[in-house]
C-alpha positions in Angstrom: 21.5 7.0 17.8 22.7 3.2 17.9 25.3 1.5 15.9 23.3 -0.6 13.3 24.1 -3.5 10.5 22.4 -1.4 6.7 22.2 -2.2 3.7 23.7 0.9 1.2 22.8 1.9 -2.2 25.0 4.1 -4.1 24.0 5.3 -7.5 26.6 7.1 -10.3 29.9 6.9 -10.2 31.8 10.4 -9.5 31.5 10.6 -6.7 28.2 7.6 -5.9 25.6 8.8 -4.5 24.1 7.3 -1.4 20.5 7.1 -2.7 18.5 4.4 -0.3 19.6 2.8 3.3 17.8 -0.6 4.3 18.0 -1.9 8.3 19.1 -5.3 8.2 18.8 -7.7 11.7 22.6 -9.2 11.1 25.6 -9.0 8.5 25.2 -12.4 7.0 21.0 -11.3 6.0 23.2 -8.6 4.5 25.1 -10.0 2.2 22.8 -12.3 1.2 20.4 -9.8 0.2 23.7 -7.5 -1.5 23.8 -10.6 -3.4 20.5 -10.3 -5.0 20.1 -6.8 -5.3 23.7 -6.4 -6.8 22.8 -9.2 -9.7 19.6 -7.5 -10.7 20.7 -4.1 -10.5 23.7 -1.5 -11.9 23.9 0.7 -8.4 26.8 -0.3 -5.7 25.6 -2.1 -2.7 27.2 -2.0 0.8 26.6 -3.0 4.1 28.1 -1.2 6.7 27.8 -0.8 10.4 26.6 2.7 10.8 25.5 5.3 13.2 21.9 5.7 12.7 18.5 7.4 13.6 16.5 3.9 14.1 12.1 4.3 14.2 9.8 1.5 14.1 12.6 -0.7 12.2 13.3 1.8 10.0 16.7 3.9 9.5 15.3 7.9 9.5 18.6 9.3 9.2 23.0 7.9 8.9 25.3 10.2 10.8 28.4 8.7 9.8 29.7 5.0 8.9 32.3 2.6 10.5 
């Protein structure tokens, strides 16, 4: 496990649904692609630092968030 900068999408509304979890290399990559994704889209976006299962660049699995 390592502490890690992702990119969360939530889907619904009561309660959102974490649906999709995206590795991102820093916070400001983050936001910039929250940005996009939040114009083109009707989910909620996050980034968060979170406690996270990391192979070959790819989050397998969130623990818990920060």
């Amino acid at each position: 496990m390592e502490i890690v900068i992702a990119l969360i999408m939530y889907l619904g509304s009561d309660p959102p649904v974490l649906k999709e979890h995206l590795l991102m290399p820093s916070i400001s990559k983050c936001l910039s692609k929250k940005r996009v994704a939040t114009r083109n889209s009707n989910a909620t976006y996050q980034c968060l630092k979170v406690n996270a299962v990391v192979k070959d660049g790819k989050i397998i699995s969130i623990s818990s968030t920060e």
